[in-house]
N, C-alpha and C positions, 0 to 999 in steps of 0.2 A: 473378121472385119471390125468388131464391136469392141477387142480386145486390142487391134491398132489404136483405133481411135480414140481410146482412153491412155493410151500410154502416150500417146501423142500428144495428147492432150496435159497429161504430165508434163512433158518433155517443154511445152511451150509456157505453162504455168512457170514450171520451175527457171525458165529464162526470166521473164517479166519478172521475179521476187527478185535473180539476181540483181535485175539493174534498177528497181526498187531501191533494193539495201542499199546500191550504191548511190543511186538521187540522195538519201535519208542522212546517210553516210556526212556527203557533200554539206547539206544544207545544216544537220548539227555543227559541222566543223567550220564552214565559214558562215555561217546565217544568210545575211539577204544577198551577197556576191557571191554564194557559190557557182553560178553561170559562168563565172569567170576561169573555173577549175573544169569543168565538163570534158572540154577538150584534150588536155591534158590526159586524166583519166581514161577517157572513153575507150579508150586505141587500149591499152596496155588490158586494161581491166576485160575487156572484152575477149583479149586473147585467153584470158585467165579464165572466163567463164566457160570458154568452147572449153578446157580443162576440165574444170568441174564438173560440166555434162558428163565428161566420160566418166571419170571419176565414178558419179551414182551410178554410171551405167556397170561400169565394174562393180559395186556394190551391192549389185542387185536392187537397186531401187526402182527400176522401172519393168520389174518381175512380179508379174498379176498377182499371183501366189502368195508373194509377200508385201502386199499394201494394206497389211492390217495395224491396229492400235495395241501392238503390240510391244511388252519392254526390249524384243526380240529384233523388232524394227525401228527402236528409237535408238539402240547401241548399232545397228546399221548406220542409219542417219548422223550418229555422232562419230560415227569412225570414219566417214565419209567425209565428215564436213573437216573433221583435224584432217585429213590425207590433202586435202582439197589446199587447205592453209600453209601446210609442209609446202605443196606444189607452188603456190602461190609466192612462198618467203624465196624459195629455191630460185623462181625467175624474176623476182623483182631484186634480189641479193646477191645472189650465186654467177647468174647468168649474166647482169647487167647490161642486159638487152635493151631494155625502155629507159626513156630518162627522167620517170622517177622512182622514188622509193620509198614509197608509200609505210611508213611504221605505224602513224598512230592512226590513220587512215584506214589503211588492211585490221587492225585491233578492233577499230569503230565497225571497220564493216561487218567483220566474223560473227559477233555478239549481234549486230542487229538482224545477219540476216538468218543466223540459229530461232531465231524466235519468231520472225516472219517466215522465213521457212519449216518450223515445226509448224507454228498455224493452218499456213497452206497444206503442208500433207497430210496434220491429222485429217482436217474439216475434209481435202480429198477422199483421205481412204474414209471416212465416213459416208461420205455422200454418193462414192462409189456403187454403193451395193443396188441405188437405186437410180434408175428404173433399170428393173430384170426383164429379161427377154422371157416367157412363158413358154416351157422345155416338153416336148412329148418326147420320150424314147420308147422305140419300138425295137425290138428282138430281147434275147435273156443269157446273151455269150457272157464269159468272162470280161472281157474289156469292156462292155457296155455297163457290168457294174463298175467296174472299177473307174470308167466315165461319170456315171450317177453317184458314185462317192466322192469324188472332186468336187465333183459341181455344184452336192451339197455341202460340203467345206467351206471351199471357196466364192461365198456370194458377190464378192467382190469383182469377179468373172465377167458379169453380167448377166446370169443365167438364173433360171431357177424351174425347176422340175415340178410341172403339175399334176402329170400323168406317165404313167409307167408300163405299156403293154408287151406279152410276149407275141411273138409271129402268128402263134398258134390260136393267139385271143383275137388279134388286131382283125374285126373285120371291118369289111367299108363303114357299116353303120358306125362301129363302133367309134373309131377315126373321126370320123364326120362329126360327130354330137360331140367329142371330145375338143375339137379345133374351134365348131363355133362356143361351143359353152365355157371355154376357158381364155375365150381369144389368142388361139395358139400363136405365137413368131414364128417357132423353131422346131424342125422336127427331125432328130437322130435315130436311123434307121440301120438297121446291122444288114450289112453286107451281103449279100448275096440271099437277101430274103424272096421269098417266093413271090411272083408277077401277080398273083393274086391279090396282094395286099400292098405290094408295093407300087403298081400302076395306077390303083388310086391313091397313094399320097403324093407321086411326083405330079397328079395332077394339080396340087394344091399350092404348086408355082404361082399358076395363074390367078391365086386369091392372095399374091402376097405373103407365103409361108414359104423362108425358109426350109429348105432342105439338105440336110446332108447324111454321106451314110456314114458310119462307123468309125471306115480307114482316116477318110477327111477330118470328123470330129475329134477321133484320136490324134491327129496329128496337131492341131490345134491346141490342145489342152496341153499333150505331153512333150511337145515336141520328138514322138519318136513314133514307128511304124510296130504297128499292131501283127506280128507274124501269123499270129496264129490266123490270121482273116484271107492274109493275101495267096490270089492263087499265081499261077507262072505267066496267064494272060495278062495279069497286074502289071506281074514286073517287068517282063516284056516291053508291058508300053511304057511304064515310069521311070524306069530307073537305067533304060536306055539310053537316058536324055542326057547332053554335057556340055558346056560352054567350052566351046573348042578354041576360040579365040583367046581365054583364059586360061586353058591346058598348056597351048604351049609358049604362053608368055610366064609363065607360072615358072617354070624350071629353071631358065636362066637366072631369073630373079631371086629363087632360093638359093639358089647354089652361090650368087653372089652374096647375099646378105650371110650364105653361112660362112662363108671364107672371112667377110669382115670379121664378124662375132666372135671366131676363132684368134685372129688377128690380137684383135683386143682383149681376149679372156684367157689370152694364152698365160701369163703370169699365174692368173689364179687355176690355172690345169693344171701348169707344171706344180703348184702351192701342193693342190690334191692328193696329185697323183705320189708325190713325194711321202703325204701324210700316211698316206694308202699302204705302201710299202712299208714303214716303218714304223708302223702300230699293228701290222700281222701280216703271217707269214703267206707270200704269193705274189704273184706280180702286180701291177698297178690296175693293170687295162685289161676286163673282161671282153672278151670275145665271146657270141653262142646265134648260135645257126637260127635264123630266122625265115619266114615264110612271107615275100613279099606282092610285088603286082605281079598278075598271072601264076599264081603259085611259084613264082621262081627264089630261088632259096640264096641267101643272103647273110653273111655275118655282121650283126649289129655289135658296137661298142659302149661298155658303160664303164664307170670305173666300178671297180671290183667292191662287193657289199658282204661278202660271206665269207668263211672261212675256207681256207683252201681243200681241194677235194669234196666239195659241200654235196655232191652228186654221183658218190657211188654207186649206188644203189639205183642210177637211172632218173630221169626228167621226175623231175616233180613240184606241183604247185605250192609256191610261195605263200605262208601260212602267218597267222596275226601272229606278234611276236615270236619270229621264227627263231630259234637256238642258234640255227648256220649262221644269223644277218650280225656280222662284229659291230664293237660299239660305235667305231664310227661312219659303219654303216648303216645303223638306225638313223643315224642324222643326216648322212648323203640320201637316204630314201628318203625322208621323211621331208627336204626341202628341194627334193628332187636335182640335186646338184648332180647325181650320179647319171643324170640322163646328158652332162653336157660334151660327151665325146659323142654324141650320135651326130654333132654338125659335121663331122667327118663324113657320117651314112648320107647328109646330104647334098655334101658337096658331091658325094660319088654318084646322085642318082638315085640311091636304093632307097632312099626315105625321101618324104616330103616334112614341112614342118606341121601340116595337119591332113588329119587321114585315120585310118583303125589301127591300133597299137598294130603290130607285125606279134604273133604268135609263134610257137616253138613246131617246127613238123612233127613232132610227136603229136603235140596238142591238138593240133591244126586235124590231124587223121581221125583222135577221137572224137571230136567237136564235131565233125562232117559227118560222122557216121548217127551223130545224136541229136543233132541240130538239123531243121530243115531250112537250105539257103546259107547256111554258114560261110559257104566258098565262094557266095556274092562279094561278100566283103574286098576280096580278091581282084575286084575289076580296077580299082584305082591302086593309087601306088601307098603305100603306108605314112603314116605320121607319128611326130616327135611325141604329139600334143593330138587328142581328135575330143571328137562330140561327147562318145562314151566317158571319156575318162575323167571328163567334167563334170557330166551327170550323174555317173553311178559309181562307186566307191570300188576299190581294187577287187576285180573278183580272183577270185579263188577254186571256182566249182563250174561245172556245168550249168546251174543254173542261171550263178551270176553271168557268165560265158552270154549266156541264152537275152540275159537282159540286156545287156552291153550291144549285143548282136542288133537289138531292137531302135537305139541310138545310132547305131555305124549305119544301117541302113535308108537312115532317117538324111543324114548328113550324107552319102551317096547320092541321093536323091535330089538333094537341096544346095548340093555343093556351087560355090560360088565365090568372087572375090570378095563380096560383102559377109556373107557368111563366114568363112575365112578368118575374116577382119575380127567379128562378133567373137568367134571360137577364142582366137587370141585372146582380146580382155577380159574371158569370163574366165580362162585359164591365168591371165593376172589375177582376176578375181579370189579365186583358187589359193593360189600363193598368199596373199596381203591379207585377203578378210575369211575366210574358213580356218584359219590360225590363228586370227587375232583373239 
């Protein structure tokens, strides 16, 4: 909640500067009659700003993680605010939607509100780190450090760690003297800790303390599910759960918007596929057996990245500058054009636009036999685009497999039309600004 609130809080800051710059804007440009321009303005520029919001939001600007005073997050913020101005030129020029067109106006505004708005998110992300919520973690799992190494990273969070006990230290007294002596908020407790110790902290509800266990706090921070914690009674009740009204309005609507996409991108397929062919030797359109909802197996489409015959010798994972991947197929991977024959996968059904990559049944056997819950993944229908593939870099191995697994299930879980929405832009995100 504390991590809502502050983004939130962002999100409403960063409105108010908008329309700021623009009052500022006004009043340099006509002096005492800008009243008279408001209206005008107000309408066009308005739409512009519901843009920009998304905009940061693609940028990662309103990602906890990175609201620091960093050179790291002031090349965000500038990349964001030109993306913002491109948008900006594009509908007041391009589009010709509104009637006006605004040149030295949008010029005056950009400059003033770079400087009003670095102000506001430095002084933000400085002020951010206070006040911290007063952190007791109790258990000594792997994730619970790896919780405690975040939290001391990222003070900006809200959090901060006063005390540090194992299950095996935590007892009542010890608990007690630590909650009053440090005025505890917050207390993260590992999972399926022993009654002993953990019926009196849940008692500590009633004084006002925060509690959560492990799986919740990890989800929180990482946005992804802690496998190694969860038992089958978990998932059972969690991940049960599905907005079924969503489900199956969901399908017709892909399958529409992919027929469009196709429609209109058709020119640049045929461009491709043409290139494809006649820079090495094989056909255009890779075809390779994938594993999708309900393990049921399925041929997905890309265009073709490797040299032909690149799989004699049997399945095998895709390796960092791989010898097979021809040269212009480094650049179809690398800007992901090679994945745009899959809207065929979902006009047909077999894919969705977001979802768990769809795996190879080779892979699919191994990964079940190493991974526990691997085949969860399986209950929804696959994607173009999903959770993992935005958080965690191409795997390659069972372990990355193992990490990736920890995202998909996360987004299982939390699947939604706003989610969805969210996965979309951070996968624009992806594209635009992890390249730039």
């Amino acid at each position: 909640m504390l991590i809502k609130i502050k983004q939130l809080t962002l999100v409403a800051g960063d409105i108010v500067t908008l329309y700021l710059s623009l009052l500022i804007t006004l009043i340099f440009r006509y002096g005492l009659i800008f009243s008279r321009y408001i209206h005008d303005h107000l309408g066009p520029f308005s739409i512009v700003f519901a843009c920009w919001i998304i905009i940061f939001y693609i940028a990662g600007l309103y990602d906890v993680k990175n609201l620091k005073n960093t050179l790291s997050f002031l090349r965000q913020f500038m990349i964001a605010i030109f993306a913002g101005t491109i948008t900006a030129i594009s509908m007041f020029y391009a589009v010709k939607y509104f009637s006006i067109s605004p040149k030295t106006n949008l010029a005056i505004f950009v400059i003033i509100f770079f400087f009003i708005g670095a102000i506001w998110r430095f002084s933000f992300n400085t002020f951010i780190k206070t006040p911290q919520r007063a952190t007791l973690i109790i258990g000594d799992d792997p994730e619970l450090q790896e919780l405690a190494t975040f939290i001391t990273h990222n003070p900006q969070a809200g959090y901060h760690i006063t005390a540090h006990l194992t299950i095996h230290d935590a007892s009542h007294q010890d608990i007690t003297t630590i909650i009053e002596k440090n005025n505890i908020d917050t207390i993260i407790i590992q999972q399926h800790a022993p009654l002993t110790s953990s019926a009196h902290i849940y008692e500590r509800i009633a004084q006002r303390v925060d509690v959560m266990d492990s799986i919740e706090a990890y989800e929180l921070f990482f946005k992804k599910l802690p496998l190694a914690q969860i038992e089958t009674s978990w998932i059972m009740t969690h991940l049960s759960r599905h907005s079924s009204a969503y489900e199956i309005i969901k399908r017709p609507i892909e399958g529409f918007l992919a027929l469009i996409l196709t429609i209109i991108l058709s020119p640049l397929l045929i461009l491709i596929y043409l290139l494809v062919i006649l820079t090495s030797r094989g056909g255009g359109i890779y075809k390779q057996l994938r594993v999708g909802k309900q393990e049921k197996t399925f041929f997905i489409y890309k265009f073709r990245t490797m040299i032909a015959n690149a799989e004699t010798s049997g399945a095998q994972w895709a390796q960092h500058k791989d010898p097979r991947i021809t040269p212009l197929g480094t650049f179809l991977r690398f800007s992901h054009i090679d994945e745009l024959p899959q809207l065929i996968n979902v006009i047909r059904g077999d894919l969705s636009f977001i979802g768990p990559r769809p795996e190879r049944p080779e892979f699919v056997k191994e990964l079940s036999e190493k991974i526990p819950y691997y085949t969860l993944r399986h209950i929804i229908k696959p994607g173009i685009t999903g959770w993992a593939q935005i958080n965690y870099r191409y795997g390659s191995s069972v372990q990355d497999a193992y990490a990736k697994l920890q995202y998909d299930m996360y987004y299982v879980k939390e699947r939604s039309f706003i989610f969805d929405v969210l996965t979309i832009l951070k996968t624009i995100k992806m594209f635009l600004f992890n390249y730039a």
